[in-house]
C-alpha positions as a printed Julia matrix, in Angstrom:
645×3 Matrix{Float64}:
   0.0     0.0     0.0
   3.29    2.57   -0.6
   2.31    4.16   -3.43
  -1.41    4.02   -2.93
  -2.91    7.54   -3.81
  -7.04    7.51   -4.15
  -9.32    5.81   -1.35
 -10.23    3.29   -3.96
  -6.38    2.16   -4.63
  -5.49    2.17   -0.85
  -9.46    0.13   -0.48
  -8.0    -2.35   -3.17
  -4.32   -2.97   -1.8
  -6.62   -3.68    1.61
  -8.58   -6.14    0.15
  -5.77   -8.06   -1.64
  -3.4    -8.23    1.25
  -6.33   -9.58    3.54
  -7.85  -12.49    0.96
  -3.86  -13.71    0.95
  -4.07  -14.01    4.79
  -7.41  -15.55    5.45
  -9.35  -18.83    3.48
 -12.36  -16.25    2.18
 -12.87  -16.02   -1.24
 -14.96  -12.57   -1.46
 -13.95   -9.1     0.19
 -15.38   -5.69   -0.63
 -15.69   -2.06    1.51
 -18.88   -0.15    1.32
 -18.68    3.44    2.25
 -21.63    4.94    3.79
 -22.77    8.67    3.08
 -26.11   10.27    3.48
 -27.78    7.13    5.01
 -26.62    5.07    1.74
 -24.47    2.35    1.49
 -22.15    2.44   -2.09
 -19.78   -0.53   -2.77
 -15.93    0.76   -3.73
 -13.55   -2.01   -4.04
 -14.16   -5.67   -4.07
 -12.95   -8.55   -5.25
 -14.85  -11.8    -5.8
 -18.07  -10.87   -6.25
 -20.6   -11.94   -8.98
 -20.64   -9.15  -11.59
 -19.14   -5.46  -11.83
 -21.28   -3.95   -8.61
 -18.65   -1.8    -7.89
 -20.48    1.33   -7.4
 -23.63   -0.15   -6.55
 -25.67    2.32   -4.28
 -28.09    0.37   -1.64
 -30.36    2.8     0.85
 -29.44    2.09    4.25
 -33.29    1.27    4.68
 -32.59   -2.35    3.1
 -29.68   -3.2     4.5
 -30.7    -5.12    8.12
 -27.13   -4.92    9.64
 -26.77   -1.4     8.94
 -27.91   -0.34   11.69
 -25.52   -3.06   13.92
 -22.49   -1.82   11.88
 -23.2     1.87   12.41
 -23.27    1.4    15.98
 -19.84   -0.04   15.65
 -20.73   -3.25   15.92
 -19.54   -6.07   13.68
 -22.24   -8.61   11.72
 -21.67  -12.39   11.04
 -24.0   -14.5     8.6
 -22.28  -17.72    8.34
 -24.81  -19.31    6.32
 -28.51  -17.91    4.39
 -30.8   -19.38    7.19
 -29.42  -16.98    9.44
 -29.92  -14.03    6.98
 -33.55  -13.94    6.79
 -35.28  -14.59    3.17
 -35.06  -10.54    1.66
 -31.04  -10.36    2.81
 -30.29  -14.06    1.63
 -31.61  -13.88   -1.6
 -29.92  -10.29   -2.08
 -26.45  -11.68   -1.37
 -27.01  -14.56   -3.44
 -27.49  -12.03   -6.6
 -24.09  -10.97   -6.12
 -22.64  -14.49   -5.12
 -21.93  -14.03   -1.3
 -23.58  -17.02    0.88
 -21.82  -16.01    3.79
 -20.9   -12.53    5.32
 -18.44  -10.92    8.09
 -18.24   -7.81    7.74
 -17.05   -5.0    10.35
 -17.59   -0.92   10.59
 -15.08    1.38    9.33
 -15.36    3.77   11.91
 -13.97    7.9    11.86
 -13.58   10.01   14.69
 -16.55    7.59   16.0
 -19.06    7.74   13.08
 -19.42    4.85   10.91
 -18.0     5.81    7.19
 -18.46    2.28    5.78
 -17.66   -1.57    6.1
 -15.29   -4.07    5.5
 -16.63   -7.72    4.94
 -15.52  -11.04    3.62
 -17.34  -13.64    2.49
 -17.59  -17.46    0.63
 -19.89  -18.31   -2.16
 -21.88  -20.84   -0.12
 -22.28  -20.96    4.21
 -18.94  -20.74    5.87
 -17.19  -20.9     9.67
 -15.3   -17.58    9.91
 -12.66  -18.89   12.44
 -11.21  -16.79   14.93
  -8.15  -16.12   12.82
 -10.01  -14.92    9.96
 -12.45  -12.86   12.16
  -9.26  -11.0    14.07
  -7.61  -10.58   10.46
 -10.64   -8.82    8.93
 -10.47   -6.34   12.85
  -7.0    -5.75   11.77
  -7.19   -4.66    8.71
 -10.55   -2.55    9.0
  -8.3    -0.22   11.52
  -5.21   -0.21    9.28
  -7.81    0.97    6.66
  -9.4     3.4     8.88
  -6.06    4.73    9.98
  -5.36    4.98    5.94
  -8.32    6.85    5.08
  -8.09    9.24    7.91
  -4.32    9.74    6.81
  -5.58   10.28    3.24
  -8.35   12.57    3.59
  -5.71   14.81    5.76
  -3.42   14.62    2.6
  -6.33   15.68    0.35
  -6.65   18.56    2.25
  -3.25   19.46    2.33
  -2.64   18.55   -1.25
  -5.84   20.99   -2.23
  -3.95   23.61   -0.13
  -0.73   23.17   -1.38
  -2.54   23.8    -4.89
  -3.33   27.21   -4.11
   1.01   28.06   -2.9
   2.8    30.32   -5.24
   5.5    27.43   -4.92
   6.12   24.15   -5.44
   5.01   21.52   -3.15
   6.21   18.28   -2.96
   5.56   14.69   -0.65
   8.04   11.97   -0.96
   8.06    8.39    0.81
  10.51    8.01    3.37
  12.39    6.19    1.23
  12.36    9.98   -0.67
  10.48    8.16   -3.78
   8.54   11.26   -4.73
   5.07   10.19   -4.71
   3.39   13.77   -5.16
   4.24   17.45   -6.82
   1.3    20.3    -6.98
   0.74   21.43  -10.35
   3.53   23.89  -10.49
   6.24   21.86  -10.95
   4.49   20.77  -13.9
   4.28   23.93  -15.45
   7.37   25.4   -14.29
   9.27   22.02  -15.74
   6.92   20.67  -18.68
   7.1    17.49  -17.9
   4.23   15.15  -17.18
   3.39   13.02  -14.3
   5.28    9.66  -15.16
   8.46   11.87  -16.04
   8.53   13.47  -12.38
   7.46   10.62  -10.93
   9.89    9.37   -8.2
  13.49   10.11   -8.95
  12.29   11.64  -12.41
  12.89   15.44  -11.07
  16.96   14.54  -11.15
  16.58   15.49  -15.51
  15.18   18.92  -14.44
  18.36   19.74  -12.22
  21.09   21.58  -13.43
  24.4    19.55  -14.51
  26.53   21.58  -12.06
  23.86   21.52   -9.04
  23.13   17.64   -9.57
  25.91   15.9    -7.62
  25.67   19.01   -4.81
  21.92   17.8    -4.66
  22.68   13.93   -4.46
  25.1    14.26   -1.79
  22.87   16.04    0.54
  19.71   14.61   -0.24
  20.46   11.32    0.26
  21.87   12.38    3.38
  18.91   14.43    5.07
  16.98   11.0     4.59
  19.81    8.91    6.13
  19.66   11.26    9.51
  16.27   12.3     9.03
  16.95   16.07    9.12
  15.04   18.55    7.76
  17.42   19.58    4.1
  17.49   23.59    2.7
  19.44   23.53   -0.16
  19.72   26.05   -3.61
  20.19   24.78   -7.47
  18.91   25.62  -10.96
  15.84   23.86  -11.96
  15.33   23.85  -15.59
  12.31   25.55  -16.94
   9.81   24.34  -19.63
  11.72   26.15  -22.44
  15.93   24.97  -21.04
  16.1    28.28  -19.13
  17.35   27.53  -15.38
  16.31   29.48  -12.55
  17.37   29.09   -8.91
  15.61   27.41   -6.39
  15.8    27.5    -2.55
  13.99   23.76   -1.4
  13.17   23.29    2.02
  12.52   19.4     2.98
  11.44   18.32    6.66
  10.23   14.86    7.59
   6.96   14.21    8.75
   6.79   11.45   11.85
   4.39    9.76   13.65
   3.75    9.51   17.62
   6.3     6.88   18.03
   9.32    8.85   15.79
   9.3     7.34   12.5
   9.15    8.98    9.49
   5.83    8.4     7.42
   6.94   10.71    4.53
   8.88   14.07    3.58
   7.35   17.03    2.35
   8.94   20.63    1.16
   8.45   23.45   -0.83
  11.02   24.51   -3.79
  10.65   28.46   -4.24
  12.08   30.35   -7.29
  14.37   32.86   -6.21
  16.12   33.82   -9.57
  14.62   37.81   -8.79
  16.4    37.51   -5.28
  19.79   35.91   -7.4
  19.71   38.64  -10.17
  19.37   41.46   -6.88
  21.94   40.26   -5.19
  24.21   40.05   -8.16
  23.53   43.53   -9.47
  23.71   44.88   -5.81
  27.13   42.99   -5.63
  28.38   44.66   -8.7
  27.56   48.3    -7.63
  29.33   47.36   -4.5
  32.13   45.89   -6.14
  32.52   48.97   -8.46
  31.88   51.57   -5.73
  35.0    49.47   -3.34
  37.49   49.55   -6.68
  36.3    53.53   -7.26
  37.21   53.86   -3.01
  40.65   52.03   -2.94
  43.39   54.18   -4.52
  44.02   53.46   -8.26
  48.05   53.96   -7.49
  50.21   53.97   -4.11
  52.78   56.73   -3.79
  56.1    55.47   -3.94
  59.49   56.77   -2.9
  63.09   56.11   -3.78
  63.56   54.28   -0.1
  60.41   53.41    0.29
  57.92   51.0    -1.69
  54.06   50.83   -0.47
  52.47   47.73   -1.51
  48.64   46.98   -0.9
  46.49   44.04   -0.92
  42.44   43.43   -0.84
  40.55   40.12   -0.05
  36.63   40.16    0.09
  35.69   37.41    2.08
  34.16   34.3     0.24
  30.7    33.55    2.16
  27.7    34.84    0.76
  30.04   36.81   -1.42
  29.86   39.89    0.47
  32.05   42.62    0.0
  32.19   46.56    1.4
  33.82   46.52    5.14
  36.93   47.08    4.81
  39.36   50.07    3.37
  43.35   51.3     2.79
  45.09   54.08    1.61
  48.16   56.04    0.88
  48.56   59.31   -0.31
  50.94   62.07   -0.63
  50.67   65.66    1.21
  52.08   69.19    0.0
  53.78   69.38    2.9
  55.95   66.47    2.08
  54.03   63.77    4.6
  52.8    60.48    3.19
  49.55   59.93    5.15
  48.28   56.4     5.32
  45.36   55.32    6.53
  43.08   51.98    7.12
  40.01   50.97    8.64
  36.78   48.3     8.77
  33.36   49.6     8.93
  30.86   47.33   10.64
  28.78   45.36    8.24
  28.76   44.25    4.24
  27.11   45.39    1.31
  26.42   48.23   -0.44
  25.74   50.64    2.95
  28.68   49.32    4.52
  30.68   50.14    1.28
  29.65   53.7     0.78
  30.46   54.3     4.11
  34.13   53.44    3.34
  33.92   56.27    0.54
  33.02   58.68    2.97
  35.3    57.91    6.04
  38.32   57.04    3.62
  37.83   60.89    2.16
  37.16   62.78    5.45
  40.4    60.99    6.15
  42.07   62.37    3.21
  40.45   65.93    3.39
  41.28   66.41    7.18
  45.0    65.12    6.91
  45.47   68.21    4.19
  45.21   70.58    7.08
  45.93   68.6    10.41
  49.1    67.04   11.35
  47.76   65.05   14.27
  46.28   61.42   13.66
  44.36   61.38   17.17
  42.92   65.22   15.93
  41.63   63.89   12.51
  40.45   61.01   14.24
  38.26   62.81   16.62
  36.89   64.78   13.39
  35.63   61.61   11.63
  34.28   60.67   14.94
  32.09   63.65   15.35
  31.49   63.77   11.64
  29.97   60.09   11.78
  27.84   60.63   15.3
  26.1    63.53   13.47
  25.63   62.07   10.02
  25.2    58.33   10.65
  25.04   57.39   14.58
  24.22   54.16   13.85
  27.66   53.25   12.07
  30.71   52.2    13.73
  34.26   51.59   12.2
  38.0    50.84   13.29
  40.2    53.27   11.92
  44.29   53.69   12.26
  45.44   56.96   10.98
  49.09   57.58   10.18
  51.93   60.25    8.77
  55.56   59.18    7.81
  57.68   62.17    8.27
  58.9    64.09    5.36
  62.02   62.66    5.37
  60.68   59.41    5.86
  62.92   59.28    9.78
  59.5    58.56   12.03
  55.97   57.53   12.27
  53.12   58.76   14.15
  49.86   56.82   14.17
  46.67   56.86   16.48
  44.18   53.84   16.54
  40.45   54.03   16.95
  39.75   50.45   17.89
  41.95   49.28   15.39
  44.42   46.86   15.3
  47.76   47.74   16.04
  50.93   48.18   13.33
  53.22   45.55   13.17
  56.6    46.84   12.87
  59.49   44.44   12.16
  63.14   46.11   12.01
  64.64   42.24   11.82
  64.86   39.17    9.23
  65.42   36.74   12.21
  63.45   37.84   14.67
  59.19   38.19   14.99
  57.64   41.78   13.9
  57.2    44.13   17.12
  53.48   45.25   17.73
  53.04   49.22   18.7
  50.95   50.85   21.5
  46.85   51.02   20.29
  44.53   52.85   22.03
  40.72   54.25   21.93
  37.01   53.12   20.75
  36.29   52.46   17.73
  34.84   54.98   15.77
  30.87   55.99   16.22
  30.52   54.5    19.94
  30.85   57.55   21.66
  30.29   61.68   21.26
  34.08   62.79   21.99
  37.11   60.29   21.66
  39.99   61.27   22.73
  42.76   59.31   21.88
  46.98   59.62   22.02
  49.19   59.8    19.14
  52.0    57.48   19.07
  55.71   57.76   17.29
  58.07   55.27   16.62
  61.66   55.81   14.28
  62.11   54.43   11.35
  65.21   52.13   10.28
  66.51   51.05    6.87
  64.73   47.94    5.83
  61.92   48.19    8.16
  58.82   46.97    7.07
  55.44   48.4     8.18
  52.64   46.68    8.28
  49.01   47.95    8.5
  45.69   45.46    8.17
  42.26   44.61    9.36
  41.55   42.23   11.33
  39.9    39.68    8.92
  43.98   37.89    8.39
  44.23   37.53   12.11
  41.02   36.29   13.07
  40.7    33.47    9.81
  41.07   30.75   12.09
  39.23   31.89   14.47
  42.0    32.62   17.21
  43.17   36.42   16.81
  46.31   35.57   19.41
  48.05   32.9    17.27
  46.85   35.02   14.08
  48.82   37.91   14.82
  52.23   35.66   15.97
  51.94   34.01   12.6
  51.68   37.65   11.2
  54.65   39.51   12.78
  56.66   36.35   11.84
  55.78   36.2     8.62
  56.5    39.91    8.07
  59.84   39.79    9.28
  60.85   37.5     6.06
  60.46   40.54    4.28
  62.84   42.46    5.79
  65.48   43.77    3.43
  63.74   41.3     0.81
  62.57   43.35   -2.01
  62.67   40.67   -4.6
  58.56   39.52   -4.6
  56.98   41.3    -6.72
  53.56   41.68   -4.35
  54.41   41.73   -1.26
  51.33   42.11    0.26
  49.74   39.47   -1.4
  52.91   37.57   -0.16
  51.91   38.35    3.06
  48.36   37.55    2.54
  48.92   34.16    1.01
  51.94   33.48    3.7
  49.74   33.51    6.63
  45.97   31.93    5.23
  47.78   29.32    3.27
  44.76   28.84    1.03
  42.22   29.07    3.76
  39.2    30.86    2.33
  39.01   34.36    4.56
  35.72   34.49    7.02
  36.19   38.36    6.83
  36.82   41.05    4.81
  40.84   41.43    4.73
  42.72   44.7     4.02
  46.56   45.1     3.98
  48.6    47.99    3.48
  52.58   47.28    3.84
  56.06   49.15    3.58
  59.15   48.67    2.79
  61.88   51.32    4.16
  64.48   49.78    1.57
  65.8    51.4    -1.39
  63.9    50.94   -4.9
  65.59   47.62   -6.19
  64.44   46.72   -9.93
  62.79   43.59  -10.31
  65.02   41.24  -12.91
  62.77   39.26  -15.52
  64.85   36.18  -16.15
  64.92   36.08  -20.05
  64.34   33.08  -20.65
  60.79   32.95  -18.74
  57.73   33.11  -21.05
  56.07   35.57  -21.31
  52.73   34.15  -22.1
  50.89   32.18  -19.36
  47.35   30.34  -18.72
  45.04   29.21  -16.09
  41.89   27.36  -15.97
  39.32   27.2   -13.27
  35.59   26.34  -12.63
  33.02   29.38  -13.0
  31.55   28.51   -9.66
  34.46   28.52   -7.66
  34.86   31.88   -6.45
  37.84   31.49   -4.86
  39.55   30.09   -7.36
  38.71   32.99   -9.72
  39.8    34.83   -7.0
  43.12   33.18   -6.87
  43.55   33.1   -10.63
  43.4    37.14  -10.29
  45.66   37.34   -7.82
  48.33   35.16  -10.22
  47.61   36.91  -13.02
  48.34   40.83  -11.43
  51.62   39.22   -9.78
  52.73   37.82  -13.52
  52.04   41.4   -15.27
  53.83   43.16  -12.09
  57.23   40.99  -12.72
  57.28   41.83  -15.83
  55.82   45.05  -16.25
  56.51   46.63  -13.34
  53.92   48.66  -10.8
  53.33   51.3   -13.36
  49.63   52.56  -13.99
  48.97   50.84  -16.88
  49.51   47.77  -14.99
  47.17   48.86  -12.23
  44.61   49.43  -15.12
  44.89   46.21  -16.97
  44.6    44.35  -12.86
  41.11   46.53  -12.82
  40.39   45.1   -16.35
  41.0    41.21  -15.23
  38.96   41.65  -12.06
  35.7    42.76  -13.98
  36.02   40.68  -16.9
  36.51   37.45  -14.18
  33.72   39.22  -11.81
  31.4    38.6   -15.07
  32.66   35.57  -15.7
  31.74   33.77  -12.41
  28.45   35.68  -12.24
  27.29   34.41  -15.6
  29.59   31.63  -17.23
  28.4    28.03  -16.27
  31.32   25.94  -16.44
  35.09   26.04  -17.09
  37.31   29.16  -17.73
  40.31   29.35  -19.91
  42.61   32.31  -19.09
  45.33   33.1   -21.75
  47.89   35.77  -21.35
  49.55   36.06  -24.71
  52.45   38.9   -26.01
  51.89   39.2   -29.57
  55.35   40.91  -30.36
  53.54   44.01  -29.73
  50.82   43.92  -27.05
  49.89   41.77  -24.34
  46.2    39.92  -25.52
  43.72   38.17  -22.25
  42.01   35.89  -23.85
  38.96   34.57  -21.89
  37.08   31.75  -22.99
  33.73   30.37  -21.43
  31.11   27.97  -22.22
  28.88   31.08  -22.31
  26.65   33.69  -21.9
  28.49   35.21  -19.41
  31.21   37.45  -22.04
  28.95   37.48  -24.86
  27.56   40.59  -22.71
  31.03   42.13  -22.21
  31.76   42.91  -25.95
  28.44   44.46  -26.53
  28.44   48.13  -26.82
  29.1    51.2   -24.23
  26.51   52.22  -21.86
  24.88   55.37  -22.21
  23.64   55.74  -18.75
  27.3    55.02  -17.25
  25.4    55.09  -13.82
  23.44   52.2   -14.34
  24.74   49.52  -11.86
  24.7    46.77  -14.39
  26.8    48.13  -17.02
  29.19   50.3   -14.85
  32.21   47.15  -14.73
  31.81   46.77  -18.68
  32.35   50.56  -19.26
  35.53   50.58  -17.53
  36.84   47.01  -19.32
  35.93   49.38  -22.4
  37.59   52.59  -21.49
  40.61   51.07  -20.05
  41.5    48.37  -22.91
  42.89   49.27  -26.08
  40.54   46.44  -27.92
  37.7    44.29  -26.72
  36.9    41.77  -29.22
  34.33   38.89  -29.43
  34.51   35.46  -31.31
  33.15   31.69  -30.88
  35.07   29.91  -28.81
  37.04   26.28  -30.23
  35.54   25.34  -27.07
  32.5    25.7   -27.44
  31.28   29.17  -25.94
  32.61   32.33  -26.42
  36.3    33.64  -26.6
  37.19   37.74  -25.51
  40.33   38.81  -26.58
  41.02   42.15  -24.58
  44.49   44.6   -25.42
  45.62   45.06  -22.5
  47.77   48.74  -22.21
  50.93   47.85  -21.26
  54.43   46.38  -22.38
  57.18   44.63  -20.76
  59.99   46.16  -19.04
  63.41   45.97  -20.67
């Protein structure tokens, strides 16, 4: 009785499972309704009386049975003439039958029966009890499914019951419609076609293991609709269990969320192009001093906006620096970077003080936006580059290491962060600079990755005092970055700003390295996109150089692999080719996601969705657009700059 789904089919698996048990040779039900007694299943009886209606009037155990009471003929003489002669039309000669009772009304009968007078043995009599409240427990079950089932018809969302086995057994009409296909296609383990390739083994590992444990399952994929186009899903599965635990069947609701997806993604793209607008295009740099920065949005959820650095030179011959982590992601938590990161700026053009411009920004962002809070370090090397002063508003503190072979020293920190209170007042700290001294400024996302901030910032100031006198790596932020996570994906927002107090050393290109390089990756691993980035900017800094058309071509990679992984569905080809006369990134995809890129300039250059392709199309020399050999499409972008001599 599994995959029973009307009364009649669950009435029929009854009757068949109780004439293998007992020696009677006729069963039927009879439901009653409206003082009339109509004949559903049966099985043995003399003609096709299934739906034969009888007024309860001429039945003379109806009223027995629907006082709950059961009735036994075991031969015609104890029938009476009128009821004998009745059941001999339809070939019964002897009768047991019992009340199907509900909620303690009488909704119908089961009975068995022989052709001619018959014993009903206790076995036989205790069988047919049996059964008739399995049934009753079935039809009460059912008729609570019918309801549901006519309720779930009326969702804006798919609706599903499985078995506990997670045989699907039941869909509402919209996955129908949203899927095209037809009953027997769905039918149980029929929905795998409609799941995206990608999603499918994702789905099949945690399915199958939510009915193992019997825990409720919330998963996203791409369903395919009726015409191939995939939209996400978010499916929520819990188990449904009886009194004593066990699990009678699963049931969930899969919701189309591709409006939420498409949100997120465009919001995630105005905050991505508002964060590369906010960090500074180019880091002063000074013959005995080289600034190197670093920026690593963390990977869950995909959020970005927190986090800020800069460096910037003064008329007065200071280099201010300055770095910080607003509370929150997203697009508020972003703008707010823009406008602490440039009250910053603004403030340090006429104050000399860190703790002073500090307490500015703090009053600034009690008045304007109380509820906002931020860390904040503020700091001035001196104009000939001999000391430091820095104040910290609930900030971590620099790391300053002046040896190779010993761990990084951490400085005095001080104050609230930012926001918390109406006046801060905060002291500012000086330390002297040496030659080869590396300072180090960053948020607190590369300390805390692993979840323990003390062994975080040891594994910091070691790895910092490598790079002592070391100005051979080309990114040495990144170096630092990649030195300490050792490919853990960040669970924060990380920022890095670093020095070097060493004289300008040229970077050597080893002639005989190529040139031209390549990396593939999946579209839907972020961080993997995120790494091939990284590689690519440290390749064209080797052997470019930092200049600003290197800076330009690393903005130009980062959108055209942001709209890769947003929109390409499987495997990207990077190619970095020199043609003799330009360097050429070639992106291929398996499509749609660069068939967009190519396409021409926005008007509206403020519309969020467009913004990242006007600057891949301001800042290349050439975009150009072809099939790709493999399959989807190919973008061969100029990128503006040449190799060092």
């Amino acid at each position: 009785m599994e995959h029973a789904e009307t009364l009649g089919e669950i009435e029929g698996a009854a009757l068949s499972g109780l004439l293998g048990l007992t020696e009677a040779k006729i069963a039927y039900t009879a439901r009653r309704e409206d003082r009339t007694w109509t004949i559903s299943a049966q099985i043995g009886l003399t003609g096709d009386i299934a739906g034969l209606a009888i007024p309860e009037d001429l039945l003379p155990f109806a009223q027995a049975l629907q006082s709950g009471e059961t009735s036994c003929y075991e031969n015609p003489a104890e029938m009476g003439e009128e009821l004998a002669t009745a059941l001999a039309g339809i070939g019964l000669g002897s009768l047991y039958a019992v009340p199907i009772m509900k909620a303690g009304t009488c909704v119908g009968a089961l009975a068995i029966g022989q052709p001619g007078p018959s014993l009903f043995n206790a076995r036989d009599r205790a069988l047919v009890r049996l059964f008739t409240l399995h049934l009753s427990a079935l039809i009460a079950r059912r008729d609570l499914v019918q309801s549901l089932e006519t309720l779930a018809e009326s969702v804006p969302a798919i609706v599903l019951r499985t078995e506990p086995n997670g045989w699907i057994n039941w869909y509402n009409h919209r996955w129908y419609s949203f899927t095209g296909q037809t009953r027997a296609e769905a039918a149980g383990w029929g929905w795998q076609t409609a799941h995206h390739p990608e999603d499918f083994l994702r789905v099949m590992e945690e399915w199958p293991r939510a009915l193992a444990t019997g825990k409720p399952i919330e998963i996203e994929f791409r369903l395919r609709r009726y015409d191939g186009v995939y939209h996400w899903h978010l499916a929520r599965v819990e188990p449904m269990r009886d009194d004593k635990g066990t699990i009678l069947s699963w049931y969930g609701t899969v919701v189309d969320i591709e409006a939420q997806k498409q949100a997120h993604e465009r919001t995630q793209r105005v905050v991505e192009t508002l964060q590369e607008a906010f960090l500074p295009r180019q880091l002063p740099q000074r013959p005995a001093l080289r600034v190197d920065a670093t920026y690593v949005s963390a990977e869950e959820d995909a959020r970005v906006g927190g986090d800020w650095y800069d460096a910037f030179e003064l008329p007065d011959g200071r280099m201010g620096l300055s770095i910080g982590d607003v509370t929150g992601h997203g697009l508020a938590a972003s703008l707010a970077v823009g406008r602490l990161r440039q009250s910053i700026y603004t403030l340090a053009r006429r104050l000399d003080d860190p703790s002073k411009i500090l307490a500015e920004v703090n009053a600034i962002l009690r008045a304007q936006e109380p509820e906002t809070f931020a860390t904040a370090l503020v700091a001035f090397i001196a104009p000939d580059g001999s000391s430091v002063s820095y104040a910290t508003a609930g900030h971590p503190p620099p790391i300053v290491a002046y040896d190779a072979e010993a761990p990084a020293e951490v400085q005095p920190c001080n104050g609230p962060p930012l926001g918390v209170m109406d006046s801060l007042a905060i002291p500012t700290h000086t330390f002297l600079t040496a030659s080869d001294m590396v300072l180090l400024l960053y948020t607190d996302g590369i300390t805390e990755y692993a979840r323990d901030a003390v062994a975080g910032e040891m594994k910091l100031r070691s790895v910092a005092s490598t790079l002592v006198g070391n100005t051979g790596i080309a990114r040495p932020a990144t170096f630092i970055y990649e030195a300490v996570l050792e490919e853990i994906p960040p669970q924060d927002d990380i920022a890095l700003l670093l020095l070097q107090f060493s004289p300008a050393k040229p970077l050597s290109r080893d002639p005989r390295k190529s040139l031209n390089k390549e990396w593939r990756f999946h579209a839907s691993d972020a961080r993997a996109a995120h790494v091939a980035r990284r590689e690519i900017a440290m390749h064209m800094f080797e052997i470019c150089g930092e200049t600003e058309d290197a800076r330009s071509s690393e903005l130009i990679i980062g959108e055209l692999l942001a709209n890769t992984v947003a929109h390409a569905p499987g495997l990207v080809h990077l190619l970095l080719e020199w043609t003799g006369e330009d360097f050429v990134l070639i992106v291929r995809d398996s499509g749609p996601g660069l068939e967009t890129v190519a396409s021409a300039l926005p008007t509206d250059l403020m519309d969020e969705g467009r913004r990242g392709l006007f600057l891949i199309h301001a800042l290349s020399l050439e975009v150009a657009l072809a099939k790709s050999p493999e399959g989807g499409a190919e973008l061969r972008v100029v990128l503006p700059l040449k190799p060092r001599d």
